[in-house]
C-alpha positions as CSV (number, residue, x, y, z in Angstrom):
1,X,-3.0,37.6,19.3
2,X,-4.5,39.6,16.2
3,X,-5.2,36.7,13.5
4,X,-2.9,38.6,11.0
5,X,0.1,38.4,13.1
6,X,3.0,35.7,11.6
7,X,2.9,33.9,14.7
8,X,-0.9,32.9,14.3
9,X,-0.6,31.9,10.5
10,X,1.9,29.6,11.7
11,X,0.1,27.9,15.1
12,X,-2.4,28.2,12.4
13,X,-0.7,25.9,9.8
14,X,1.0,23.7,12.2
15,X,-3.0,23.1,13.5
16,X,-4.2,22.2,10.2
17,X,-1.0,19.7,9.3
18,X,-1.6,18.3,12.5
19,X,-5.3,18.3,12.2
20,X,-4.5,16.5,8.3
21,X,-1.8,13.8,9.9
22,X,-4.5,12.8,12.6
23,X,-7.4,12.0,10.1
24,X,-4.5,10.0,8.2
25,X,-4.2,8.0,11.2
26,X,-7.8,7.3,12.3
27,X,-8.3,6.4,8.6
28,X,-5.1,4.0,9.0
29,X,-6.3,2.7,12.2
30,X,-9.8,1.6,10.7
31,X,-8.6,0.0,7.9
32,X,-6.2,-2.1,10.3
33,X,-9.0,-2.9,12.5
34,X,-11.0,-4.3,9.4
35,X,-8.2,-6.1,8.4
36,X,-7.7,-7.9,11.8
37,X,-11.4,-8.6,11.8
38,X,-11.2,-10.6,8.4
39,X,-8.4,-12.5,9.3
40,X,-9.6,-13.5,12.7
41,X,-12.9,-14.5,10.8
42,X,-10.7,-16.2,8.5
43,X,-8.8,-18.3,11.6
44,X,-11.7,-19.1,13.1
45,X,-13.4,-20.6,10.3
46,X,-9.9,-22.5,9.6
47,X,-9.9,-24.0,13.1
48,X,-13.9,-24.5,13.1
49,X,-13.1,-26.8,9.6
50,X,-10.0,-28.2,11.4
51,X,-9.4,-31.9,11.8
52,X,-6.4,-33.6,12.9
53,X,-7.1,-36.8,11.8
């Protein structure tokens, strides 16, 4: 397919939004990861300081 034909600007374009929503989603997905890390650091130091008496 001859890069100036319609149909490869648009496999072309659908590439790159896909290519943009991905990196969105790895970004997402590391910040949720750090996120869990805190707060299971957090929790553990809770129950580590915990006492039921």
């Amino acid at each position: 397919m001859p890069p100036t034909a319609a149909a490869y600007k648009r496999y072309l374009d659908k590439f790159d939004q896909q290519e943009t929503q991905i990196e969105k989603y790895q970004a997402d997905v590391k910040k949720y990861q750090e996120t869990e890390h805190q707060q299971k650091k957090e929790f553990d130091d809770f129950l580590a300081n915990f006492s039921a008496e």
